[in-house]
Chimera marker file (.cmm) of the C-alpha trace (Angstrom):
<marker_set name="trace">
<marker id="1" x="42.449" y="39.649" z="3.565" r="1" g="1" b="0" radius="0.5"/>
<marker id="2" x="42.581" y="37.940" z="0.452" r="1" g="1" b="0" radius="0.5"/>
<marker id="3" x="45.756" y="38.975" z="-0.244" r="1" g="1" b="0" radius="0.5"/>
<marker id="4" x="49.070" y="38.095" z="1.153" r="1" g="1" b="0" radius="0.5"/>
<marker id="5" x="50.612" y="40.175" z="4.055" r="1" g="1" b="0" radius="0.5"/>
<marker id="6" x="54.271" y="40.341" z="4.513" r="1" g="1" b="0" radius="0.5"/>
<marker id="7" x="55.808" y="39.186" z="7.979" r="1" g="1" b="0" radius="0.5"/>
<marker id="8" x="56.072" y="42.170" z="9.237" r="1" g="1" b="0" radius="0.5"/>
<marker id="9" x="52.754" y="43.677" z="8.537" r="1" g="1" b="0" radius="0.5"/>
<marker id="10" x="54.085" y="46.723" z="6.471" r="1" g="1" b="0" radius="0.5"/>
<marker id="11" x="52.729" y="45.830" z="2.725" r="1" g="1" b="0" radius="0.5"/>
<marker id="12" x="50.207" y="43.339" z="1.262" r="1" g="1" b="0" radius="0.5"/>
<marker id="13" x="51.016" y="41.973" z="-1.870" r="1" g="1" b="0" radius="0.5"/>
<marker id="14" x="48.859" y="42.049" z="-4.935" r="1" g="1" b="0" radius="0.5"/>
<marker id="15" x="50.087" y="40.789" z="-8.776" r="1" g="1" b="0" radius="0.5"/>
<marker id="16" x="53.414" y="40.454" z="-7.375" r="1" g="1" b="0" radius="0.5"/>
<marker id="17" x="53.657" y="44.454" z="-5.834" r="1" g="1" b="0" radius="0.5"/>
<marker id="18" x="54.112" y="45.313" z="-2.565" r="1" g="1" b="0" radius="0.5"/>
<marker id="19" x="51.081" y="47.921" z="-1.304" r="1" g="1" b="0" radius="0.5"/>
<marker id="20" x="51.947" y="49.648" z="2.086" r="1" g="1" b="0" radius="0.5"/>
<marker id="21" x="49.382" y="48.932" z="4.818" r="1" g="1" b="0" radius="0.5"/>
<marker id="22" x="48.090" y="51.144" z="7.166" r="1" g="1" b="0" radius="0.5"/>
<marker id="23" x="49.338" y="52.370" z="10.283" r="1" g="1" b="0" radius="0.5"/>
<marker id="24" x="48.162" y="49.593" z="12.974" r="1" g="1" b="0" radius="0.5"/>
<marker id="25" x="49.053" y="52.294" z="15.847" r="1" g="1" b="0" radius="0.5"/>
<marker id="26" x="45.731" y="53.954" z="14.006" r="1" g="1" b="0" radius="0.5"/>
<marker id="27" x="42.929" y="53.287" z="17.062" r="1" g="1" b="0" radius="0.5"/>
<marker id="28" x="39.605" y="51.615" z="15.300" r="1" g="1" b="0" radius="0.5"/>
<marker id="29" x="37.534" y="54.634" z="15.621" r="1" g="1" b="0" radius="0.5"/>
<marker id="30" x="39.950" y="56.604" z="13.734" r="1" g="1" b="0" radius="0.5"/>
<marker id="31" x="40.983" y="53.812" z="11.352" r="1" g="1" b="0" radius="0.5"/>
<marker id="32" x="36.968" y="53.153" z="10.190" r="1" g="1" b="0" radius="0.5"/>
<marker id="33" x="36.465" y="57.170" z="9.666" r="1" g="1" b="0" radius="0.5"/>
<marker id="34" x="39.073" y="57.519" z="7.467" r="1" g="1" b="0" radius="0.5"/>
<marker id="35" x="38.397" y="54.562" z="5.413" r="1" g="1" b="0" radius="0.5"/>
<marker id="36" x="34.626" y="56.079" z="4.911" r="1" g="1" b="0" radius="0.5"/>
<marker id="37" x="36.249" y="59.539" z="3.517" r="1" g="1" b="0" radius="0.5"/>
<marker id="38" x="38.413" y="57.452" z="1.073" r="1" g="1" b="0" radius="0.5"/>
<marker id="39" x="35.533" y="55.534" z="0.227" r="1" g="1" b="0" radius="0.5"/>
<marker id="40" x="33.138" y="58.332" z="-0.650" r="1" g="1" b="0" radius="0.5"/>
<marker id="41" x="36.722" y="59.996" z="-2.063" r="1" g="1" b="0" radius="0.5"/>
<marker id="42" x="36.291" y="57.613" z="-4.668" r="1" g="1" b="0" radius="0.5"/>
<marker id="43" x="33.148" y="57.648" z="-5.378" r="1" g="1" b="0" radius="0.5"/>
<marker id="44" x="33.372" y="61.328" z="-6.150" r="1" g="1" b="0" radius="0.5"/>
<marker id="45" x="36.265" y="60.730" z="-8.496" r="1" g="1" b="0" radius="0.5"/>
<marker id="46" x="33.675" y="58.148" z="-10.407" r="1" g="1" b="0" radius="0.5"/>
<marker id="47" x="30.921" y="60.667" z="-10.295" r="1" g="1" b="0" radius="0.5"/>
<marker id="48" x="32.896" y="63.665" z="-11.312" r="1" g="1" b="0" radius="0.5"/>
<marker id="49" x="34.314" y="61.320" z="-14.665" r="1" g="1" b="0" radius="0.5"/>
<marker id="50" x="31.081" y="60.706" z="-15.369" r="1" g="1" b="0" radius="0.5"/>
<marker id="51" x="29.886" y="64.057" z="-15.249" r="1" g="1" b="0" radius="0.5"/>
<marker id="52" x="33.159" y="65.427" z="-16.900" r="1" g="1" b="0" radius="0.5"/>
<marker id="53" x="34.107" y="67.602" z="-14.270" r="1" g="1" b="0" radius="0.5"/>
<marker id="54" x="37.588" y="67.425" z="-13.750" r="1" g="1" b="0" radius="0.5"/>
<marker id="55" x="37.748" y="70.118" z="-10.984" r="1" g="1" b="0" radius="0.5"/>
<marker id="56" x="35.543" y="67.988" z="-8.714" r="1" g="1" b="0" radius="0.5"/>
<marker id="57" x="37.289" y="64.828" z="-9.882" r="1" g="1" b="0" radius="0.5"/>
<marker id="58" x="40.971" y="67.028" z="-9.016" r="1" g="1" b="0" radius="0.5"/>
<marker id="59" x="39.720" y="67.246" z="-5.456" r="1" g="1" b="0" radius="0.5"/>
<marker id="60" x="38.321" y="64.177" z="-5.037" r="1" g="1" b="0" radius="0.5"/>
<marker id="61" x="41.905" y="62.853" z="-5.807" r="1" g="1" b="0" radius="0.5"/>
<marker id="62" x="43.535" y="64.874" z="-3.652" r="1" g="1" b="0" radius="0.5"/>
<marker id="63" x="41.219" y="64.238" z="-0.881" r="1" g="1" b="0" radius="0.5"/>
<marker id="64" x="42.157" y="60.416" z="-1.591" r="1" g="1" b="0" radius="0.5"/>
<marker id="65" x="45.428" y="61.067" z="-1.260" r="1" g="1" b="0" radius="0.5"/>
<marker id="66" x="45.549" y="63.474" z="2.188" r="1" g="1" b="0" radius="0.5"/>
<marker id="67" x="43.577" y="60.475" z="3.600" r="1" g="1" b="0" radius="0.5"/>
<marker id="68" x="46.030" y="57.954" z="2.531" r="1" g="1" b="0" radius="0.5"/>
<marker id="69" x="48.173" y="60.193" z="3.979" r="1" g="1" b="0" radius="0.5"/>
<marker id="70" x="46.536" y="59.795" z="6.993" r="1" g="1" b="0" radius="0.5"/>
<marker id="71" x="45.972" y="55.861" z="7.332" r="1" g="1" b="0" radius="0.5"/>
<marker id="72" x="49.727" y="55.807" z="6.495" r="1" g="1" b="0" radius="0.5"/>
<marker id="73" x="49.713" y="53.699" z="3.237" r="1" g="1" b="0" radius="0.5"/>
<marker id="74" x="51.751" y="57.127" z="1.619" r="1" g="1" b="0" radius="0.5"/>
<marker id="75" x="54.194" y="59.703" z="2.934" r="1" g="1" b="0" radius="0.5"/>
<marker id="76" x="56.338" y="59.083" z="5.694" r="1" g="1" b="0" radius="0.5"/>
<marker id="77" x="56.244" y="55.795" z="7.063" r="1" g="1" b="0" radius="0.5"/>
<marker id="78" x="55.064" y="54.801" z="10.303" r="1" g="1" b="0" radius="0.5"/>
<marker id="79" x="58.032" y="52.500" z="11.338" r="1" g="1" b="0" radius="0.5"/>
<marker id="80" x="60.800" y="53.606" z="13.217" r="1" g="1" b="0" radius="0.5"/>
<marker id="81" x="63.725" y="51.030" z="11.923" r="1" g="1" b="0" radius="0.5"/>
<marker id="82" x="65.449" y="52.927" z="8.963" r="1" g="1" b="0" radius="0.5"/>
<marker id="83" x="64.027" y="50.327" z="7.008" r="1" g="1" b="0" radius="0.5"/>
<marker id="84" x="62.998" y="51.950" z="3.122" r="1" g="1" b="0" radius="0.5"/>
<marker id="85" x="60.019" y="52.411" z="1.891" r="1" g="1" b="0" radius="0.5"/>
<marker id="86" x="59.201" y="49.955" z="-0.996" r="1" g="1" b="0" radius="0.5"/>
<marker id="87" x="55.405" y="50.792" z="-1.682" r="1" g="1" b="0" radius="0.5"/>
<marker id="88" x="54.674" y="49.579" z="-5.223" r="1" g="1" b="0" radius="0.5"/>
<marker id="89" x="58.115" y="47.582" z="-5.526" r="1" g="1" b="0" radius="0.5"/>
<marker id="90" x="57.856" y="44.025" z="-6.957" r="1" g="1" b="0" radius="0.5"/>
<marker id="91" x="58.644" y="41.455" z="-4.434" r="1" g="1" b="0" radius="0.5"/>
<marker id="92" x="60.292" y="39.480" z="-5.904" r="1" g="1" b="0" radius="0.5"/>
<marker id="93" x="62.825" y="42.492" z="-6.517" r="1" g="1" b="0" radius="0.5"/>
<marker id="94" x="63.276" y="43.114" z="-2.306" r="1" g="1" b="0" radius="0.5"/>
<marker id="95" x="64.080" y="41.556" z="0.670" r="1" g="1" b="0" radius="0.5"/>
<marker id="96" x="60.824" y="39.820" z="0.906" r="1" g="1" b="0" radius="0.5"/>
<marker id="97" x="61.615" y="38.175" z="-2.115" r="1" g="1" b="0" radius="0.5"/>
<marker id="98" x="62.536" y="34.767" z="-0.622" r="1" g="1" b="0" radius="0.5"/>
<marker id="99" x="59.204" y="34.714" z="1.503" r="1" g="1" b="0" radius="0.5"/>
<marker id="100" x="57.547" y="35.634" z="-1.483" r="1" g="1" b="0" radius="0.5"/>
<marker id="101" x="58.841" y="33.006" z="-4.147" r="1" g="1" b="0" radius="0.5"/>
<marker id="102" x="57.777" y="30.520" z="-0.955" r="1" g="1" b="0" radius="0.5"/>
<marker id="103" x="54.039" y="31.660" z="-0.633" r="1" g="1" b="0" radius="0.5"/>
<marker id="104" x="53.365" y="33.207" z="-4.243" r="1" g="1" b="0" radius="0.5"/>
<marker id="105" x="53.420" y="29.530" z="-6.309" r="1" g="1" b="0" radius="0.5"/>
<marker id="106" x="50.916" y="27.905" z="-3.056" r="1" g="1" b="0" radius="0.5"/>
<marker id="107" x="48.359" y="30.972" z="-3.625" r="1" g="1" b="0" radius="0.5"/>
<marker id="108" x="45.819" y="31.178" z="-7.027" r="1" g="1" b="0" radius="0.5"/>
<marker id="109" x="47.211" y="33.026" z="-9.387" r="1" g="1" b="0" radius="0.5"/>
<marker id="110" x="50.920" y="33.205" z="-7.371" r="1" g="1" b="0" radius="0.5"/>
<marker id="111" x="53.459" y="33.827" z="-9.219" r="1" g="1" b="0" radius="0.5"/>
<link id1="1" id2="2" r="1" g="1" b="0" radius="0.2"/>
<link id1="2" id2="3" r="1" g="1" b="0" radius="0.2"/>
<link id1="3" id2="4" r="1" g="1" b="0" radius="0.2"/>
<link id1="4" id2="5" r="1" g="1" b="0" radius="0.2"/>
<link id1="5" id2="6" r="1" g="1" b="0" radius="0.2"/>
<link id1="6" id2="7" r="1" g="1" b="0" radius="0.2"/>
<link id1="7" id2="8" r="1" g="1" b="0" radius="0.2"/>
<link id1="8" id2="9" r="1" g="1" b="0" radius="0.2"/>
<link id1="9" id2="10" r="1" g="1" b="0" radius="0.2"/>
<link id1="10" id2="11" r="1" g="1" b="0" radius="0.2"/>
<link id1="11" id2="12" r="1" g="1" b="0" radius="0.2"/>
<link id1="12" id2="13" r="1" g="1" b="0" radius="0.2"/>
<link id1="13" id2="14" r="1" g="1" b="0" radius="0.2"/>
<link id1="14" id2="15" r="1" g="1" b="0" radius="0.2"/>
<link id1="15" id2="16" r="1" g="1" b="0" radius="0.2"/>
<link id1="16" id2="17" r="1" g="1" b="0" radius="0.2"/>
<link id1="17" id2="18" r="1" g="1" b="0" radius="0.2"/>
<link id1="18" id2="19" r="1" g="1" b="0" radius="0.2"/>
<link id1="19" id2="20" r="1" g="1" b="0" radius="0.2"/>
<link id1="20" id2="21" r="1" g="1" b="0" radius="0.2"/>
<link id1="21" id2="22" r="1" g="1" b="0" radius="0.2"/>
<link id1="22" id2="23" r="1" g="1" b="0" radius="0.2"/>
<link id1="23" id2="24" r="1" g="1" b="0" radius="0.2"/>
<link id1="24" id2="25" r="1" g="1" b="0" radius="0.2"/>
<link id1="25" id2="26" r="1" g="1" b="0" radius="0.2"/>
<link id1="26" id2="27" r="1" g="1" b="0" radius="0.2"/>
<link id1="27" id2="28" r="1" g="1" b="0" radius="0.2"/>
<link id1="28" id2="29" r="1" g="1" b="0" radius="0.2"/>
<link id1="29" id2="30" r="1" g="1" b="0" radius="0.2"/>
<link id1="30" id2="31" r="1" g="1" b="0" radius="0.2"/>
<link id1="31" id2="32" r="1" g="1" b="0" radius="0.2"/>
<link id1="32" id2="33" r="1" g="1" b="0" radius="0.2"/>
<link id1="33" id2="34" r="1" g="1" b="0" radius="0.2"/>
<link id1="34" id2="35" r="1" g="1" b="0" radius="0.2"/>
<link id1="35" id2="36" r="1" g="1" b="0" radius="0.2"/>
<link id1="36" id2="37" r="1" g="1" b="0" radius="0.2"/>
<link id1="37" id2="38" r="1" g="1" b="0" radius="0.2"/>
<link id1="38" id2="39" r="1" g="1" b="0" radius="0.2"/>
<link id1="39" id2="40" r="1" g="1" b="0" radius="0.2"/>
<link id1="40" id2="41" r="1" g="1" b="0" radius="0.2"/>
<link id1="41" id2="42" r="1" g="1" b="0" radius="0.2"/>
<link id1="42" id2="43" r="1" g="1" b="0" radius="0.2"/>
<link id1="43" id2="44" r="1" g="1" b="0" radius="0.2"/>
<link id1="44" id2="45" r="1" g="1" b="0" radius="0.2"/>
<link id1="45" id2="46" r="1" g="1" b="0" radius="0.2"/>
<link id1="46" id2="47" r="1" g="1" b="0" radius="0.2"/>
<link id1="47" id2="48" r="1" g="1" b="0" radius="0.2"/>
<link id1="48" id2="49" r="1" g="1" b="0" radius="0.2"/>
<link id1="49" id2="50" r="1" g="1" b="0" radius="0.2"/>
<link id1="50" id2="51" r="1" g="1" b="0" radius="0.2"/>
<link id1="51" id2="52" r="1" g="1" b="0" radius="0.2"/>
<link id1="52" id2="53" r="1" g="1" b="0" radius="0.2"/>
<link id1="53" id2="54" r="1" g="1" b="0" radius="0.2"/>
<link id1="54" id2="55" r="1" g="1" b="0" radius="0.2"/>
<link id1="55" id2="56" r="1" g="1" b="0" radius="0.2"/>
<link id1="56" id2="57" r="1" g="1" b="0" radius="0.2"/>
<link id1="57" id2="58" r="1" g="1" b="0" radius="0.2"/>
<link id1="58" id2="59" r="1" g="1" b="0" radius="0.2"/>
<link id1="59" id2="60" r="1" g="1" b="0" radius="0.2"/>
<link id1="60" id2="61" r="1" g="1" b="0" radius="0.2"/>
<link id1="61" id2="62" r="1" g="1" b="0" radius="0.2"/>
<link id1="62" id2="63" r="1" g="1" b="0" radius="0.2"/>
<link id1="63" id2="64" r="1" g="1" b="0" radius="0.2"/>
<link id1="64" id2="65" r="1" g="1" b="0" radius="0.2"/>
<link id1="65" id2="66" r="1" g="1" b="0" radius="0.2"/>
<link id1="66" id2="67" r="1" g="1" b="0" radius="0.2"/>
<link id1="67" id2="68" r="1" g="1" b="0" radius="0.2"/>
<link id1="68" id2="69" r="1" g="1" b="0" radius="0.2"/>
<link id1="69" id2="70" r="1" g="1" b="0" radius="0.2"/>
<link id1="70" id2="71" r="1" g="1" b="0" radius="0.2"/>
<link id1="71" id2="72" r="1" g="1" b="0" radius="0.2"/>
<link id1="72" id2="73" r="1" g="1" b="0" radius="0.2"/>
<link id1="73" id2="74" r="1" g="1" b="0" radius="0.2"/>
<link id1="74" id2="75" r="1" g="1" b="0" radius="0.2"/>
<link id1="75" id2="76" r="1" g="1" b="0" radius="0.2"/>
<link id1="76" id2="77" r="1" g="1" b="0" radius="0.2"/>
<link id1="77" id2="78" r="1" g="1" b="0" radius="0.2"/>
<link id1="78" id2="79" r="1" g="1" b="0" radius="0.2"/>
<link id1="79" id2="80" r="1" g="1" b="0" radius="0.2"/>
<link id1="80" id2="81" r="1" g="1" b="0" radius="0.2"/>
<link id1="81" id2="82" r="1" g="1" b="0" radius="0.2"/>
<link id1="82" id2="83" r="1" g="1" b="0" radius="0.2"/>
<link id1="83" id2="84" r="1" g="1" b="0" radius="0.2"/>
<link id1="84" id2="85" r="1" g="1" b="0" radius="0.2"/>
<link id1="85" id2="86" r="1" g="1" b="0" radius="0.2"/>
<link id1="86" id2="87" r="1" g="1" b="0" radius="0.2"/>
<link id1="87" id2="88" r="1" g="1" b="0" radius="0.2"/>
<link id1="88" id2="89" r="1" g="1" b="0" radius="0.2"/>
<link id1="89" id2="90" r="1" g="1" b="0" radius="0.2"/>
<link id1="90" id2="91" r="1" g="1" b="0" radius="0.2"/>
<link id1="91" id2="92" r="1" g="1" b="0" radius="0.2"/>
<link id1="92" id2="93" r="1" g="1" b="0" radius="0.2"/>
<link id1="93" id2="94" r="1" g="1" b="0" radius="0.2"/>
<link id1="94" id2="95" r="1" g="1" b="0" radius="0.2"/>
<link id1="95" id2="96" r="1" g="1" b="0" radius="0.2"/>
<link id1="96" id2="97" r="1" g="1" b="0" radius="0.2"/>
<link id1="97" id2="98" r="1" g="1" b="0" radius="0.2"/>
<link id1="98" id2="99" r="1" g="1" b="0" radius="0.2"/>
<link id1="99" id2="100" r="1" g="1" b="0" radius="0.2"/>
<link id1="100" id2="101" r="1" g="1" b="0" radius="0.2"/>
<link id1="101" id2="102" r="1" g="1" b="0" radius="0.2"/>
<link id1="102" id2="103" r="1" g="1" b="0" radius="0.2"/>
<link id1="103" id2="104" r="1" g="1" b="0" radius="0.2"/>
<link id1="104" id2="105" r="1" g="1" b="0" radius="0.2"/>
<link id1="105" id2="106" r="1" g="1" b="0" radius="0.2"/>
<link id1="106" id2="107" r="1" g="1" b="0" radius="0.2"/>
<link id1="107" id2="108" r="1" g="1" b="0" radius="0.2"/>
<link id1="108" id2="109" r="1" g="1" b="0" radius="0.2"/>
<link id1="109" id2="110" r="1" g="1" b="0" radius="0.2"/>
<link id1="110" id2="111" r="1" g="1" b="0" radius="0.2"/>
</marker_set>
């Protein structure tokens, strides 16, 4: 991954934000055939703005988000510690923030 993952494999950092990753309990089988329907999710969202059809494009988003739903990366979280969710949080702003400040000025483009 090109981007950095945090020690304890919950988010993956990009421009500084924390993303939520999916659920590893996912099995591989499951994990590819959801990532196909969020691709092809998005593609319909491109297709229906260019077309100007903004039911089709209102599905297509809400398909992306039931299968994001699904890998994990939104809605309830899928570890069992009472830790918070901080999906889209800066890092530098949580309790990875020390971690962060370590690896974000040895990466390109680190802040």
């Amino acid at each position: 991954m090109d981007h950095p993952v945090t020690p304890d494999g919950r988010y993956f950092i990009v421009r500084g934000r924390l993303w939520r990753m999916a659920n590893p309990a996912l099995d591989e089988e499951e994990r590819t055939a959801l990532v196909g329907r969020l691709m092809r999710a998005r593609r319909a969202i491109r297709d229906a703005k260019r077309s100007a059809d903004l039911e089709a494009e209102g599905a297509a988003h809400k398909t992306v988000d039931e299968v994001k739903r699904s890998l994990g990366e939104r809605g309830p979280v899928w570890w069992d510690d009472g830790s918070p969710d901080l999906n889209r949080h800066m890092a530098k702003s949580t309790d990875y923030a020390d971690w962060y400040s370590k690896i974000g000025r040895s990466r390109p483009g680190g802040s």
